[in-house]
RODO-2510 file (C-alpha; in nm, 4 decimals, decimal comma):
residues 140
     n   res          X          Y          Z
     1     x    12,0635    -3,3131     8,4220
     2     x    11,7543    -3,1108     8,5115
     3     x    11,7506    -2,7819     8,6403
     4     x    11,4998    -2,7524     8,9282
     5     x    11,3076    -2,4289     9,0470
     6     x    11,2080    -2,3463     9,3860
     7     x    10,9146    -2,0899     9,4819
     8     x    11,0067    -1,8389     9,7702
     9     x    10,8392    -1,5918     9,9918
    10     x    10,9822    -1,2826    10,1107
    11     x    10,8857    -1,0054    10,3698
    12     x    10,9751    -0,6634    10,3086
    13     x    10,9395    -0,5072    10,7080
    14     x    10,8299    -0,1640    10,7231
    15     x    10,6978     0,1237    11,0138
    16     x    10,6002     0,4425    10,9805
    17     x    10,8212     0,7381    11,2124
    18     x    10,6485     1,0501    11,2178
    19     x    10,5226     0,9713    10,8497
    20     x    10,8346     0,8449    10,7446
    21     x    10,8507     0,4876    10,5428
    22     x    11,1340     0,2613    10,7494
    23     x    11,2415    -0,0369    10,5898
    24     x    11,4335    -0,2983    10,8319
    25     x    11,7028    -0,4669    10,6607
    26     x    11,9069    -0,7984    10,7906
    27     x    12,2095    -0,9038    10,6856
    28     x    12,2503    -1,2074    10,4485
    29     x    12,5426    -1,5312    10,5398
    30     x    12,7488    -1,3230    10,3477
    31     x    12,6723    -0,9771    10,5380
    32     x    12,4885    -0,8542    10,1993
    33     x    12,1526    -0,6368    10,2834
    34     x    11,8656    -0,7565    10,2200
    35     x    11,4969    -0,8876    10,3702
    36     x    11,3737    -1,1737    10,5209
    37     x    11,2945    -1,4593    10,2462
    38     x    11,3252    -1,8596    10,2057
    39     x    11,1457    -2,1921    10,0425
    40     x    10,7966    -2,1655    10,0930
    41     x    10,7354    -2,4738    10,3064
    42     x    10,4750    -2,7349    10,2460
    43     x    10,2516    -2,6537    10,5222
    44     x    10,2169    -2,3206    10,4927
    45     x    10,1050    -2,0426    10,2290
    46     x    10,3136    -1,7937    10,0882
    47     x    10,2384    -1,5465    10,3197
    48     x    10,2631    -1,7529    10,5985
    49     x    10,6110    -1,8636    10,4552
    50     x    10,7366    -1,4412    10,4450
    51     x    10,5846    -1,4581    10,8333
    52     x    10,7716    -1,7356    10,9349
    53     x    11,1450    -1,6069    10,7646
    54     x    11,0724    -1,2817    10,9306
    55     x    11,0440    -1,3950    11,2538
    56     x    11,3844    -1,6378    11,2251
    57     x    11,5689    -1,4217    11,0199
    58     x    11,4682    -1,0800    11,1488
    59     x    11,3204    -1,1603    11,5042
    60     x    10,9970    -0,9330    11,3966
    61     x    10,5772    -1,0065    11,4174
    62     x    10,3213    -0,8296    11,2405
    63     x    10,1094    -0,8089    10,9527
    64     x    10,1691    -0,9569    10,6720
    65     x     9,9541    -0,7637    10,3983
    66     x     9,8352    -1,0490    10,1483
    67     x     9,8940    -0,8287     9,8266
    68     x    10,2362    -0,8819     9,6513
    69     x    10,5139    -0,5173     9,5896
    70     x    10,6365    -0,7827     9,2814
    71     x    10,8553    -1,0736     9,2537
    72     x    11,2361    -1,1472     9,0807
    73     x    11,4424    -1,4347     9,0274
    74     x    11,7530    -1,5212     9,1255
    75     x    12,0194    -1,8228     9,0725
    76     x    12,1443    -2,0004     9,3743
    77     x    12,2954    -2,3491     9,3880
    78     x    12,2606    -2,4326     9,0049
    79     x    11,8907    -2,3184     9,0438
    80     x    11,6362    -2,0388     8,9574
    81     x    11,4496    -1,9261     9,2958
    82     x    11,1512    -1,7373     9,2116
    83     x    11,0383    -1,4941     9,5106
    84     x    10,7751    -1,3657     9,5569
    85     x    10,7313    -0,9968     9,7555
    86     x    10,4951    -0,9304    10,0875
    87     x    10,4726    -0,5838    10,2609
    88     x    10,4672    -0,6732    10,6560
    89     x    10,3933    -0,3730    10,8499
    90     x    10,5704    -0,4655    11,1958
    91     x    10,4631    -0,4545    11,4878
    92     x    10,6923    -0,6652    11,7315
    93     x    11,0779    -0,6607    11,7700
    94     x    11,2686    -0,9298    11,9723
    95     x    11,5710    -0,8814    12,1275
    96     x    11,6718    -1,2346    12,0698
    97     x    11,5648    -1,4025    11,7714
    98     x    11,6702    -1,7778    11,6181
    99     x    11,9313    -1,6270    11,3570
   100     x    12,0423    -1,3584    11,6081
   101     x    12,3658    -1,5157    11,6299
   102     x    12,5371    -1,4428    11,2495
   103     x    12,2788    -1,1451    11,0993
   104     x    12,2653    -0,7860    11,1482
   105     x    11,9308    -0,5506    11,1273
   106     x    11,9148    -0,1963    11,0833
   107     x    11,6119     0,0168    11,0032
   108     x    11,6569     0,3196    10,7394
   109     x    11,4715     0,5333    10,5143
   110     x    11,3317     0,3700    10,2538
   111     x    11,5349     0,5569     9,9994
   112     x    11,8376     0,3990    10,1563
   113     x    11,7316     0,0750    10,1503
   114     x    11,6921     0,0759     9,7786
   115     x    12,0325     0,1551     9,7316
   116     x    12,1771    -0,0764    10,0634
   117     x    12,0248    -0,3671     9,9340
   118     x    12,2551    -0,5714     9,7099
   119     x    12,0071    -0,7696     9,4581
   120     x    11,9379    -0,4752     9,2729
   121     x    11,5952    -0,6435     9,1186
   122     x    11,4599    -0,6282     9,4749
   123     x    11,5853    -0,2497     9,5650
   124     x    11,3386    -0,1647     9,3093
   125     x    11,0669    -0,4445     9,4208
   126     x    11,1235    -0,2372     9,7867
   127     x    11,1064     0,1495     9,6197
   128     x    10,7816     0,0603     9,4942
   129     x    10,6345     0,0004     9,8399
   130     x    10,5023     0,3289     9,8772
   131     x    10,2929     0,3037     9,5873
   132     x    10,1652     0,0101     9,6553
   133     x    10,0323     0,1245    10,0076
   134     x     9,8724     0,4579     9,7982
   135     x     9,7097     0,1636     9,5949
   136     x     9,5144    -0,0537     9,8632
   137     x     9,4754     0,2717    10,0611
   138     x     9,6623     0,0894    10,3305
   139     x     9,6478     0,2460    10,6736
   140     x     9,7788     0,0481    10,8881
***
């Protein structure tokens, strides 16, 4: 049989506190930290995709910044899902959100969510955030 690919999007939600990076994390199905990501879907863009996870998964708005922190790959189902990586500066938190019901969010430093989050190919994807704001002189 064939093995099939599928192309994600995912949002990595961050704030600045009194010029500290915050990363918000959710919880996975399986209570594993992570970020908001899924299957890019056919009528929107990637970014719009990492938009649209964020607000279901994590009940946050913002801004999406259209310049990828990297992408990895991981195998779910019998298949490779490639994702690719958005910074989303947020501005907007809902108390109730569509996934509300079976995930958990949290912000932390962004040191801590390299090590909280369990796919260790993103942890590093997420620690190079900061660079990658130094890089498009991102202000926010």
């Amino acid at each position: 049989h064939e093995e099939k690919e599928y192309n994600q999007s995912a949002a990595v939600p961050f704030r600045l506190i009194e010029g500290e990076l915050q990363i918000l994390l959710i919880t996975s199905r399986k209570k594993n930290w992570g970020v908001p990501k899924g299957f890019i879907e056919y009528d929107l863009n990637r970014e719009e995709s990492a938009a649209k996870e964020a607000y279901e998964e994590a009940g946050i708005s913002g801004e999406i910044i259209p310049v990828p922190i990297g992408n990895y790959t991981y195998h779910k189902w019998g298949i490779d899902c490639h994702v690719l990586v958005f910074p989303m500066q947020v501005s907007y938190l809902l108390n109730n959100w569509p996934e509300d019901y079976f995930r958990e969010r949290k912000w932390v430093p962004i040191q801590d969510a390299v090590h909280l989050i369990r796919n260790k190919d993103l942890g590093k994807i997420v620690g190079q955030l900061p660079q990658l704001l130094k890089e498009i002189n991102y202000a926010g």
